[in-house]
PyMOL Python script that loads the backbone (N, CA, C, O; Angstrom):
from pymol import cmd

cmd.read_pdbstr("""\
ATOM      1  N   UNK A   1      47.590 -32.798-111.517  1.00  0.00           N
ATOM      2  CA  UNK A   1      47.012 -31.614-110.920  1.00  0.00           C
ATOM      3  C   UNK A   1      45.684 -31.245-111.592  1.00  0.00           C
ATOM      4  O   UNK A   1      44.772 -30.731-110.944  1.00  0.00           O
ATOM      5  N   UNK A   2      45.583 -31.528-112.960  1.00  0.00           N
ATOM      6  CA  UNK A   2      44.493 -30.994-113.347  1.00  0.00           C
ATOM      7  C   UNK A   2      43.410 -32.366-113.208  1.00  0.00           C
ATOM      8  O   UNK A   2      42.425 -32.161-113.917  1.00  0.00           O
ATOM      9  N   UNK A   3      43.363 -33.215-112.746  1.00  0.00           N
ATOM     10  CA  UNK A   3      42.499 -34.310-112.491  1.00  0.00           C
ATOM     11  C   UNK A   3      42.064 -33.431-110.900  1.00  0.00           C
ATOM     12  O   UNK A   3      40.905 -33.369-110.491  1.00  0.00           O
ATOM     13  N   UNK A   4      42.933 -32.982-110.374  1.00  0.00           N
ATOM     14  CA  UNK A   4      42.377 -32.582-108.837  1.00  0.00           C
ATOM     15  C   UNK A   4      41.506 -31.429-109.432  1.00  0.00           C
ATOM     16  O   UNK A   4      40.294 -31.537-109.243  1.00  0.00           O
ATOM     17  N   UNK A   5      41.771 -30.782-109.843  1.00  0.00           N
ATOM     18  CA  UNK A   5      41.307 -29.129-110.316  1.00  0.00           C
ATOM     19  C   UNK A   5      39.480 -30.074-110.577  1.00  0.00           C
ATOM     20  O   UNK A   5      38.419 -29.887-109.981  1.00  0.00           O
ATOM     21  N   UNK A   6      39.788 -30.919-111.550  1.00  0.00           N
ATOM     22  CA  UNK A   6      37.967 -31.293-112.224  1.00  0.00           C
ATOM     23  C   UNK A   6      37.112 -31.575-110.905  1.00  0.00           C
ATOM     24  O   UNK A   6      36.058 -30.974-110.696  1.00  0.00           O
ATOM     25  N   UNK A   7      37.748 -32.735-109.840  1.00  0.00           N
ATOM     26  CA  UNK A   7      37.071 -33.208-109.001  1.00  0.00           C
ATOM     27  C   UNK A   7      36.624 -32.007-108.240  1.00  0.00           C
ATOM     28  O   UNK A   7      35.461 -31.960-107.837  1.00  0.00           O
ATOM     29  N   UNK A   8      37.421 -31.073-108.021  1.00  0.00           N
ATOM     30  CA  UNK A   8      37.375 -30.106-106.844  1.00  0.00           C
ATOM     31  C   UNK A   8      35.688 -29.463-107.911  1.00  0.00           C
ATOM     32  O   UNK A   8      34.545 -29.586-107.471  1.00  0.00           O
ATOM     33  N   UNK A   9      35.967 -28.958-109.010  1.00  0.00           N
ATOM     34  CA  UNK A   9      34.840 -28.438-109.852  1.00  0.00           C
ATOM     35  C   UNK A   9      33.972 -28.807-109.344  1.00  0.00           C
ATOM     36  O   UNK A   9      33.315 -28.342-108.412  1.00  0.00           O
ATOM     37  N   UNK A  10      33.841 -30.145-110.211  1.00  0.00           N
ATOM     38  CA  UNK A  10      32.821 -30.970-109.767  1.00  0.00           C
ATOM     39  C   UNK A  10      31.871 -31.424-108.666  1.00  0.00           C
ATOM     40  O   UNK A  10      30.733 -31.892-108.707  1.00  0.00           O
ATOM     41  N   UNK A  11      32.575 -31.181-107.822  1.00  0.00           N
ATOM     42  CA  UNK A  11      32.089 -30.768-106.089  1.00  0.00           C
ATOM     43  C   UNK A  11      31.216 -29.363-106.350  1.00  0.00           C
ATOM     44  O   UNK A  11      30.013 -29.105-106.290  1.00  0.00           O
ATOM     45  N   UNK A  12      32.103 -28.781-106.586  1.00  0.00           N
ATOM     46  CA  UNK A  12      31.675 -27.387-105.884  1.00  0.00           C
ATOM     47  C   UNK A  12      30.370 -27.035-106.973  1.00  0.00           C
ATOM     48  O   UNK A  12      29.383 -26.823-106.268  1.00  0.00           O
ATOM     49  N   UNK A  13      30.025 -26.903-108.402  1.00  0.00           N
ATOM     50  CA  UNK A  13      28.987 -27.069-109.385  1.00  0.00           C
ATOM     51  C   UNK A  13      27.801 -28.281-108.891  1.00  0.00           C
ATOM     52  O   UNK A  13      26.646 -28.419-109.296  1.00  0.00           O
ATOM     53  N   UNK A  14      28.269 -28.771-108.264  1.00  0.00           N
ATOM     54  CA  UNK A  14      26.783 -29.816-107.616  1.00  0.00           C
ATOM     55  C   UNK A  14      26.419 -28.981-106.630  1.00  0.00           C
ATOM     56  O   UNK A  14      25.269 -28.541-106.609  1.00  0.00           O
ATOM     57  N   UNK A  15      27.302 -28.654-105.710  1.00  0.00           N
ATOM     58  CA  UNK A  15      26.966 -27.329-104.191  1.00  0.00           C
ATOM     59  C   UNK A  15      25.725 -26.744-104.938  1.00  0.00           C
ATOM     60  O   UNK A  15      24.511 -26.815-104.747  1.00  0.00           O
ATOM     61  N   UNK A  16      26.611 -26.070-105.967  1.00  0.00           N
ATOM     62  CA  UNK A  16      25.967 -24.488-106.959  1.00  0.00           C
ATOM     63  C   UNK A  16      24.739 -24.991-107.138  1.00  0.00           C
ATOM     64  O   UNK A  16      23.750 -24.459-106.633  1.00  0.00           O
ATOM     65  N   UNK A  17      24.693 -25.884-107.749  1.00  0.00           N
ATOM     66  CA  UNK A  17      23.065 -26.280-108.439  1.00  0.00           C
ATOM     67  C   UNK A  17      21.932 -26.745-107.723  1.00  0.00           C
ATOM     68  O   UNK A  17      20.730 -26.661-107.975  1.00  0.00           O
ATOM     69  N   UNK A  18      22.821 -27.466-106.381  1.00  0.00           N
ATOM     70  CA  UNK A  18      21.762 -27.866-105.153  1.00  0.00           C
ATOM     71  C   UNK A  18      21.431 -26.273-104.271  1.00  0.00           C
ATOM     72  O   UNK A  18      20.338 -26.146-103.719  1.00  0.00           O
ATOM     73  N   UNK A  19      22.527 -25.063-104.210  1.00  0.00           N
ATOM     74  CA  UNK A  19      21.918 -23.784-104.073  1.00  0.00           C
ATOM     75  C   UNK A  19      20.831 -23.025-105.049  1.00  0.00           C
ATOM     76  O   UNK A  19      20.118 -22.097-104.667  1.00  0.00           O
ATOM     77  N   UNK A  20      20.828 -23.442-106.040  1.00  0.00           N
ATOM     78  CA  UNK A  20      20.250 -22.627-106.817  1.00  0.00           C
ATOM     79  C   UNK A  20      18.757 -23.445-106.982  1.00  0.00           C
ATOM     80  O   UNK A  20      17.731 -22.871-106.616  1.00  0.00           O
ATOM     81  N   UNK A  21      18.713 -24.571-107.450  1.00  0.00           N
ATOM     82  CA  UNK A  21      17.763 -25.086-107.104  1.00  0.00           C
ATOM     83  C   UNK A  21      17.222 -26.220-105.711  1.00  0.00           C
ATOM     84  O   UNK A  21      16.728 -27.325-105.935  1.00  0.00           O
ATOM     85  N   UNK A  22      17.360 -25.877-104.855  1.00  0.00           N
ATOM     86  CA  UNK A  22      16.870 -27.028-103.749  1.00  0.00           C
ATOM     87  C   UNK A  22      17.229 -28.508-104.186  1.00  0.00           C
ATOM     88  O   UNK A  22      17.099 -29.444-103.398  1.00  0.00           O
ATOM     89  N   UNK A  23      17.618 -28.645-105.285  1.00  0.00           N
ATOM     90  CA  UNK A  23      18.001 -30.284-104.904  1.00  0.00           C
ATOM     91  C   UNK A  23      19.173 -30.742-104.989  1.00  0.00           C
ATOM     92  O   UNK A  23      19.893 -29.794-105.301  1.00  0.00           O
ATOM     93  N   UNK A  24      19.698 -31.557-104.898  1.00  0.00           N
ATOM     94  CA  UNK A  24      20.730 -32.247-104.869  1.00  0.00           C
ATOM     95  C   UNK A  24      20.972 -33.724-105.497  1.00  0.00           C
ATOM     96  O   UNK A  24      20.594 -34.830-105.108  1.00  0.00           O
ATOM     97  N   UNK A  25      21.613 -33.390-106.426  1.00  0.00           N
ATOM     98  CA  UNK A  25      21.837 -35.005-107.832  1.00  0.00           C
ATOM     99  C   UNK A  25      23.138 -35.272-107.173  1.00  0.00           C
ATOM    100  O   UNK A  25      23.021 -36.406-106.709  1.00  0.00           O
ATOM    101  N   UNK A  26      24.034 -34.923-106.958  1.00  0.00           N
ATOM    102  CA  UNK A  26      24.902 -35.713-106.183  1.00  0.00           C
ATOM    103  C   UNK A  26      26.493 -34.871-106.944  1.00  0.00           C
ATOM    104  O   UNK A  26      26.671 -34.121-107.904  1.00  0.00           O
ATOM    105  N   UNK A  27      27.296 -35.430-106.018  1.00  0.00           N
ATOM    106  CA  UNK A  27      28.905 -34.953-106.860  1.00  0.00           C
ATOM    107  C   UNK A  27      29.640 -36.056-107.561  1.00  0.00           C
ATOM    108  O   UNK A  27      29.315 -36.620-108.606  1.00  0.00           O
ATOM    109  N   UNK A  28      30.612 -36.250-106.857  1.00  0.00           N
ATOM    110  CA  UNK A  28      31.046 -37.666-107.691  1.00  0.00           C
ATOM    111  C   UNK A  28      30.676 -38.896-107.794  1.00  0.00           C
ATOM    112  O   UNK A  28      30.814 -39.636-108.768  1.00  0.00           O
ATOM    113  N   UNK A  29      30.097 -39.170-106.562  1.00  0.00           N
ATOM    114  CA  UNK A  29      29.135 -40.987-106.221  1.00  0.00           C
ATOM    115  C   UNK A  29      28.413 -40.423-105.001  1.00  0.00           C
ATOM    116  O   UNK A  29      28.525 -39.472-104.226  1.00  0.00           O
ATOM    117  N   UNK A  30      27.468 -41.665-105.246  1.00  0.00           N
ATOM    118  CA  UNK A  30      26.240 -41.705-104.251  1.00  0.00           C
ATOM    119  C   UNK A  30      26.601 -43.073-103.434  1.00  0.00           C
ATOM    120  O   UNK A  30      26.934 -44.043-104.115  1.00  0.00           O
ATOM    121  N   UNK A  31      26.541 -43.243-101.619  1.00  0.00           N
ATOM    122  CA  UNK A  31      26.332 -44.310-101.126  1.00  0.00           C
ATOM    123  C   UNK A  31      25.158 -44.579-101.039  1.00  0.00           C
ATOM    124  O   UNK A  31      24.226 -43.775-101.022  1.00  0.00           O
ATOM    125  N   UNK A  32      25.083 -46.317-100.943  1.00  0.00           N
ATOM    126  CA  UNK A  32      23.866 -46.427-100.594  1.00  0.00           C
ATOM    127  C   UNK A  32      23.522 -47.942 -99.330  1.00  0.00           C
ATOM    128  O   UNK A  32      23.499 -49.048 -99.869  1.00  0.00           O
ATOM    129  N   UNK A  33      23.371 -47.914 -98.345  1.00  0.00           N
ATOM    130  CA  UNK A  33      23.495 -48.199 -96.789  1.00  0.00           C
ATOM    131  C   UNK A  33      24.837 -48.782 -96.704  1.00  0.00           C
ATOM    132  O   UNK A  33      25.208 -49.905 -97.044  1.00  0.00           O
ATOM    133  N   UNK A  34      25.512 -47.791 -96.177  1.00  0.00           N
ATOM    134  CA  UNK A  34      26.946 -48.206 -95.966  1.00  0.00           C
ATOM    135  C   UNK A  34      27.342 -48.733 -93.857  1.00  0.00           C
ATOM    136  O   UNK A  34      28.366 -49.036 -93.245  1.00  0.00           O
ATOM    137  N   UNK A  35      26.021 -48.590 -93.513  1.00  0.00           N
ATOM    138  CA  UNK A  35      26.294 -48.966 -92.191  1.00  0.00           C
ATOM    139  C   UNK A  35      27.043 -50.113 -92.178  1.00  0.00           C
ATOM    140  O   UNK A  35      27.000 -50.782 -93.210  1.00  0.00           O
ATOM    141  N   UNK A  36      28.003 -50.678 -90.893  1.00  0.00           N
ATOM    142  CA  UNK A  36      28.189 -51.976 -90.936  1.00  0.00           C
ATOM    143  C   UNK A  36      28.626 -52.948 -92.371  1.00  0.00           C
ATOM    144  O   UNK A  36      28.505 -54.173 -92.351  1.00  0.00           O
ATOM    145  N   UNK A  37      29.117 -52.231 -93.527  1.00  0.00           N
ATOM    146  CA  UNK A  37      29.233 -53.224 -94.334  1.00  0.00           C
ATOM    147  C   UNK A  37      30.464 -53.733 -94.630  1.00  0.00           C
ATOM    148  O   UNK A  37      31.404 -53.152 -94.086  1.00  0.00           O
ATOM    149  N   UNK A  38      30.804 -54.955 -95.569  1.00  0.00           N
ATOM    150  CA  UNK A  38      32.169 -55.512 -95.794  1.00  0.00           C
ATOM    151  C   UNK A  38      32.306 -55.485 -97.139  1.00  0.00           C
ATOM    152  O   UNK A  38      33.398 -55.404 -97.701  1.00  0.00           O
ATOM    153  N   UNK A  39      31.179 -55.555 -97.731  1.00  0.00           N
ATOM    154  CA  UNK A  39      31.147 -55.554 -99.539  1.00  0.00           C
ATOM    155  C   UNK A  39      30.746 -54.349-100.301  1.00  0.00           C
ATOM    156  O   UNK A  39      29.550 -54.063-100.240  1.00  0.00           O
ATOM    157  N   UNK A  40      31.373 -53.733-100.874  1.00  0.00           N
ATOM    158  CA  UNK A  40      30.354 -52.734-101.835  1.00  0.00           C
ATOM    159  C   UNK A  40      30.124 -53.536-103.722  1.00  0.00           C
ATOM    160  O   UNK A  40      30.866 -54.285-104.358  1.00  0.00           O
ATOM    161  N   UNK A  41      29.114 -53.075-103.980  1.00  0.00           N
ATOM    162  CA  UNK A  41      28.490 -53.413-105.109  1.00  0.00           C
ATOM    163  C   UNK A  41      28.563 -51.325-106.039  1.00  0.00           C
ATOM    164  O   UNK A  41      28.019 -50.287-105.663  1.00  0.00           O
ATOM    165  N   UNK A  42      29.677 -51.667-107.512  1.00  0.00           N
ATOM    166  CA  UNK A  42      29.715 -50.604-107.807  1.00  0.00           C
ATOM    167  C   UNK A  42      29.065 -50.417-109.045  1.00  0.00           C
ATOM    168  O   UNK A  42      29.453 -51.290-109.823  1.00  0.00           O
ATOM    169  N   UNK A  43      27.972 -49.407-109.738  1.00  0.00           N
ATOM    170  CA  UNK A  43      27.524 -48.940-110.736  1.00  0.00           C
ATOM    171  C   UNK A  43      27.428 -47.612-111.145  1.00  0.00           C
ATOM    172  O   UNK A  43      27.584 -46.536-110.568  1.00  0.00           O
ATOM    173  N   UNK A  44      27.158 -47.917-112.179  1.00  0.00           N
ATOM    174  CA  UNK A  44      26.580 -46.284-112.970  1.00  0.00           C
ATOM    175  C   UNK A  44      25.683 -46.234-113.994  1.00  0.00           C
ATOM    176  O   UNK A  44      25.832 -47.005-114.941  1.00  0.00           O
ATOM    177  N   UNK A  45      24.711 -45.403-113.968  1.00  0.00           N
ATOM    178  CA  UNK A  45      24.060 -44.709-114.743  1.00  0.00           C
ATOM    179  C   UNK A  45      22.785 -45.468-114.352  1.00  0.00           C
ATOM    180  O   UNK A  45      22.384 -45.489-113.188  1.00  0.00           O
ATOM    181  N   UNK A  46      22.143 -46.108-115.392  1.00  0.00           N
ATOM    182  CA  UNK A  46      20.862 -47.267-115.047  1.00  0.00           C
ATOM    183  C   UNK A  46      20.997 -48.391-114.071  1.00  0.00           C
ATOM    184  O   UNK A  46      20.117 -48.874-113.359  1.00  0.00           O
ATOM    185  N   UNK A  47      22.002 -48.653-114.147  1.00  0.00           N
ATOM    186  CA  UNK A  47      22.379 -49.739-113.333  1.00  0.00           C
ATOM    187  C   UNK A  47      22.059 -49.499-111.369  1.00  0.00           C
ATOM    188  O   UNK A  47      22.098 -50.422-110.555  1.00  0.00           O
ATOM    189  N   UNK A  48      21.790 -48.155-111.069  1.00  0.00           N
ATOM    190  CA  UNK A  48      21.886 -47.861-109.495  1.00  0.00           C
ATOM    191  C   UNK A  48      20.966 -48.496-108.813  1.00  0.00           C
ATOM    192  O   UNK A  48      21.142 -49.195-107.815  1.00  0.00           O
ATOM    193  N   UNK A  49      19.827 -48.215-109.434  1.00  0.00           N
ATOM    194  CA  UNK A  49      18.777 -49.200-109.006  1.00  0.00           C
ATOM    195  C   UNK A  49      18.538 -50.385-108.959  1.00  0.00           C
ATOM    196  O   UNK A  49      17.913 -50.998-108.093  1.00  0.00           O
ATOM    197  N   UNK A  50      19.168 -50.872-110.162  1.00  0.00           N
ATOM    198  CA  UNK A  50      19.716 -52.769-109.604  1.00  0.00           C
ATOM    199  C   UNK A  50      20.426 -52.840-108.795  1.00  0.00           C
ATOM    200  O   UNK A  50      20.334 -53.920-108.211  1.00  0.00           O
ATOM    201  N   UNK A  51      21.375 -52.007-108.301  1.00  0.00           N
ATOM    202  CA  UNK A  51      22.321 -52.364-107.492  1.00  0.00           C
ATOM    203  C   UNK A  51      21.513 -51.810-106.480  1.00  0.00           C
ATOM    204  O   UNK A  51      21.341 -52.757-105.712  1.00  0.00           O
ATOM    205  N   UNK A  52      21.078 -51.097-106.150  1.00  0.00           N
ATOM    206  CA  UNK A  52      19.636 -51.220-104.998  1.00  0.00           C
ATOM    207  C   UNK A  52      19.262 -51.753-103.968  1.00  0.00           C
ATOM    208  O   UNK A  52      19.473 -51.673-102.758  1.00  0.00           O
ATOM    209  N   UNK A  53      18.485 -52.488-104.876  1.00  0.00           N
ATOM    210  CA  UNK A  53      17.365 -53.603-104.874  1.00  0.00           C
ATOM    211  C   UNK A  53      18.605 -55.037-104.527  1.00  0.00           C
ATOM    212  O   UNK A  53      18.179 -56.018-103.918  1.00  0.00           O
ATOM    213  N   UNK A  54      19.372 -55.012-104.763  1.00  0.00           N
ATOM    214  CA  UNK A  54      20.584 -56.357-105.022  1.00  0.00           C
ATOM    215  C   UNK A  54      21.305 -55.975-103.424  1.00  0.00           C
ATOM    216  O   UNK A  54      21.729 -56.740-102.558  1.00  0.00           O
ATOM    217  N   UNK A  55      21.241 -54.577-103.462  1.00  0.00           N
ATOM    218  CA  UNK A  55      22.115 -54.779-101.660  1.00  0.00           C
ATOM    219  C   UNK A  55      20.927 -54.962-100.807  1.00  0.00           C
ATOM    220  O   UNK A  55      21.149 -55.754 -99.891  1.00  0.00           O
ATOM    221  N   UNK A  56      19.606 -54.423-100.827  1.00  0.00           N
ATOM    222  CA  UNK A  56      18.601 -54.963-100.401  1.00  0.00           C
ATOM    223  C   UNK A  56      18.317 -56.503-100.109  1.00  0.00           C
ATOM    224  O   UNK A  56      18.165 -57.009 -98.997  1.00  0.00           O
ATOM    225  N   UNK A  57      18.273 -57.197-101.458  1.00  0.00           N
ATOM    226  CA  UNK A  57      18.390 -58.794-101.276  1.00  0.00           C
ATOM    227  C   UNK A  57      19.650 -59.215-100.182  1.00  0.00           C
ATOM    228  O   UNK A  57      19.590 -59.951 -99.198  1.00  0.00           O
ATOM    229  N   UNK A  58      20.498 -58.657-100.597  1.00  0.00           N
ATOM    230  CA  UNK A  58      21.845 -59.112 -99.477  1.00  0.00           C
ATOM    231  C   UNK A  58      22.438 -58.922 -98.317  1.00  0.00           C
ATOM    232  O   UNK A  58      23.395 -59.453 -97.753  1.00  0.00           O
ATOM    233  N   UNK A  59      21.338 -57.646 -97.926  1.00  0.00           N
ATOM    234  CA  UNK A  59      21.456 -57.454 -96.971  1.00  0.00           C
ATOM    235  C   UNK A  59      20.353 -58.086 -96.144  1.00  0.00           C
ATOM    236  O   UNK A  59      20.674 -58.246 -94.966  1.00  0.00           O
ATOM    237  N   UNK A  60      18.932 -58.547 -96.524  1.00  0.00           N
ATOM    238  CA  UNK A  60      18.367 -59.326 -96.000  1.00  0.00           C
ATOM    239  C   UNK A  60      18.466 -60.532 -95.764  1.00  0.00           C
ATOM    240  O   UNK A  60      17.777 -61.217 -95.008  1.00  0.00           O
ATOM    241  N   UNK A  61      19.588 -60.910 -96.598  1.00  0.00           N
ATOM    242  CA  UNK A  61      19.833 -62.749 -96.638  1.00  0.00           C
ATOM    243  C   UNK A  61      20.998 -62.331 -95.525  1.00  0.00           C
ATOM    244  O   UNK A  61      21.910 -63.153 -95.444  1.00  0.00           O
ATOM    245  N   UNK A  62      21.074 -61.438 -94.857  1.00  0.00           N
ATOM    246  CA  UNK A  62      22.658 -61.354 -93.890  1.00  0.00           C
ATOM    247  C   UNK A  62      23.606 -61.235 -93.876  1.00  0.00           C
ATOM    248  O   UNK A  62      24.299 -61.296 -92.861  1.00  0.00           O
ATOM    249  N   UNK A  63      24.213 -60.900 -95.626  1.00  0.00           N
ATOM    250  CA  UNK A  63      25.537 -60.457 -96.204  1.00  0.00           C
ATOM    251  C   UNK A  63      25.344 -59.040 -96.058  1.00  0.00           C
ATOM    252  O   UNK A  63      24.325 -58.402 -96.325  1.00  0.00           O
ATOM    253  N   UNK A  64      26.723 -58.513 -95.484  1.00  0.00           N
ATOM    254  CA  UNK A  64      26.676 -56.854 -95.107  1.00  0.00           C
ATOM    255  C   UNK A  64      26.835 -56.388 -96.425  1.00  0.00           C
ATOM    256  O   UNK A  64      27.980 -56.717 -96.734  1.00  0.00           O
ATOM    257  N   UNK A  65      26.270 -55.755 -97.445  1.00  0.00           N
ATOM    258  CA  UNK A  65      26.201 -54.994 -98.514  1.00  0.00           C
ATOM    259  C   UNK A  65      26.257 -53.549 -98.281  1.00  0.00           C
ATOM    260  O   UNK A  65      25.689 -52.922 -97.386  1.00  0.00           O
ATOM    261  N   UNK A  66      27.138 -53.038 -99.353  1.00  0.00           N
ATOM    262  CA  UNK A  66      26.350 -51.286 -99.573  1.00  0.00           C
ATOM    263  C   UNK A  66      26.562 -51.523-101.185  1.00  0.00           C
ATOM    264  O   UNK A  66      26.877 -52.500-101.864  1.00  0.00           O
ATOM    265  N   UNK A  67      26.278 -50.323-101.431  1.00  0.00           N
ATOM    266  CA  UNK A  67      26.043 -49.582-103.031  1.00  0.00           C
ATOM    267  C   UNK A  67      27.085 -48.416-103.214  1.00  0.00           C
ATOM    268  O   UNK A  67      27.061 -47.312-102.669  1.00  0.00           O
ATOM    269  N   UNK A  68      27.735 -48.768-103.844  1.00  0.00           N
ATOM    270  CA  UNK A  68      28.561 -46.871-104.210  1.00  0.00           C
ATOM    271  C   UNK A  68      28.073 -47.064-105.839  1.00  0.00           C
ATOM    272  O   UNK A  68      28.441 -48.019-106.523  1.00  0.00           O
ATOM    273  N   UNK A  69      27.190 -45.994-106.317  1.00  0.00           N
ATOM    274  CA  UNK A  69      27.225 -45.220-107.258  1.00  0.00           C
ATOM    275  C   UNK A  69      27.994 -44.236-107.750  1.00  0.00           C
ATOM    276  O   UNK A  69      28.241 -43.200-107.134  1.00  0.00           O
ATOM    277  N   UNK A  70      28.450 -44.540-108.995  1.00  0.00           N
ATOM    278  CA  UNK A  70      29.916 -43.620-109.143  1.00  0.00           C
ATOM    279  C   UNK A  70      29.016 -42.791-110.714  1.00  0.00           C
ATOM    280  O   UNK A  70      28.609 -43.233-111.788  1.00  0.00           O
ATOM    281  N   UNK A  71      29.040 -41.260-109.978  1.00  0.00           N
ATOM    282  CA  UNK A  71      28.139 -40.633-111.194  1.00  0.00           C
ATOM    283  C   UNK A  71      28.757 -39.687-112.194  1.00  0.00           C
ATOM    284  O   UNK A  71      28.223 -39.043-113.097  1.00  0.00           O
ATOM    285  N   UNK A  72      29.991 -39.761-111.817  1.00  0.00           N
ATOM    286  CA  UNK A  72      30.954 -38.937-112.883  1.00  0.00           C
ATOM    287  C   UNK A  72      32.354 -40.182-112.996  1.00  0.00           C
ATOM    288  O   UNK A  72      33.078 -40.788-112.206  1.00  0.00           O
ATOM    289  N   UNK A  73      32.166 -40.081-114.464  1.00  0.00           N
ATOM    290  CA  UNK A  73      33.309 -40.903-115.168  1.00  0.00           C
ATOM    291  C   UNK A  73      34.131 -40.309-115.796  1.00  0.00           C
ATOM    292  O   UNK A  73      35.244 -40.818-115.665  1.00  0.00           O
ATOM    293  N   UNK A  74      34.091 -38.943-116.807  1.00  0.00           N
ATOM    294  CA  UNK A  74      34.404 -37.897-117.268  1.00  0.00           C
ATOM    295  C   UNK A  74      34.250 -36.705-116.523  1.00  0.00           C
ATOM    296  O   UNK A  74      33.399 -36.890-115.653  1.00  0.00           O
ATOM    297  N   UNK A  75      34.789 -35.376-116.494  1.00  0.00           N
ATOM    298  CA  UNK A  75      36.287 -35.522-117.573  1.00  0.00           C
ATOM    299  C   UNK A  75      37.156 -36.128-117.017  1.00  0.00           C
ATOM    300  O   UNK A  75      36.899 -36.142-115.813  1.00  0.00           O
ATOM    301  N   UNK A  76      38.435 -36.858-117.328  1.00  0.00           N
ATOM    302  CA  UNK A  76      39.296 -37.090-116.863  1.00  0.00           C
ATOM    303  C   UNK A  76      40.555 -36.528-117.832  1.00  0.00           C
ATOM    304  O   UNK A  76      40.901 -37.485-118.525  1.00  0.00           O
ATOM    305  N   UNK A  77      41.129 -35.697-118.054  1.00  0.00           N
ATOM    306  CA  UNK A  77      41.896 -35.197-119.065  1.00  0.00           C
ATOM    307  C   UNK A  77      43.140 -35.718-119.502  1.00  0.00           C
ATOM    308  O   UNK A  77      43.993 -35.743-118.615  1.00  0.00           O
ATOM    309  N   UNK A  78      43.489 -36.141-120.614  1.00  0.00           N
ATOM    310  CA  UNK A  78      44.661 -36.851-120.389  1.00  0.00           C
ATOM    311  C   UNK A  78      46.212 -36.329-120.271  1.00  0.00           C
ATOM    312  O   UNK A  78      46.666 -35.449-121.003  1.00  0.00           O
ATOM    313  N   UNK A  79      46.726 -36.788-119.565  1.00  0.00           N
ATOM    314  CA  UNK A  79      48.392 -35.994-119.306  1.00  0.00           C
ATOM    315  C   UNK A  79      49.101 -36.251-120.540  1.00  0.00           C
ATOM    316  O   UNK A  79      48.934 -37.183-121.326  1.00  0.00           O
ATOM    317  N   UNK A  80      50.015 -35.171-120.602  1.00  0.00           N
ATOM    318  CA  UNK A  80      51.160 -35.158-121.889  1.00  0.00           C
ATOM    319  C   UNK A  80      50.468 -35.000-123.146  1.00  0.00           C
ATOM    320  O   UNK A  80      49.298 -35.282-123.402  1.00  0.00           O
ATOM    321  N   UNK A  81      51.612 -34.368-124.104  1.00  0.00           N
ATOM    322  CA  UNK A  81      51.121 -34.515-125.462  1.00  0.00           C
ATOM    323  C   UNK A  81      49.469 -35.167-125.820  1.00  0.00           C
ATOM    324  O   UNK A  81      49.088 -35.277-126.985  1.00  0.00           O
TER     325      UNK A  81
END
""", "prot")
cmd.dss("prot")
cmd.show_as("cartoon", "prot")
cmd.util.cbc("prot")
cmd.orient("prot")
């Protein structure tokens, strides 16, 4: 339950901050061209932009690619004792 409680946070504090300031960094992951695809390619942190540029290459060579960027790894709290 308390893993649901963070995600739900976590949502709603990205809302907050994309209200408060006009932009938007994202909540838990970012897609990136998920039209039509069969493969996803997954990263985080520095890595998004290789993975990019890499569904780019693969999607031009004719392999259906997307990108999921996964931008929260923490918190995850641990159960029990």
């Amino acid at each position: 339950m308390t893993i649901l409680f963070c995600l739900m946070f976590i949502n709603l504090s990205a809302r907050e901050y994309e209200k408060l300031t006009g932009h938007w960094h994202g909540g838990l992951f970012d897609v990136y061209r998920t039209e039509k695809t069969e493969f996803f390619l997954l990263s985080m942190g520095s890595m998004a932009s290789e993975m990019e540029l890499a569904v780019d290459i693969l999607r031009d060579k004719g392999i259906p690619a997307a990108g999921l960027r996964l931008r929260v790894f923490r918190p995850f709290p641990a159960e029990g004792p």
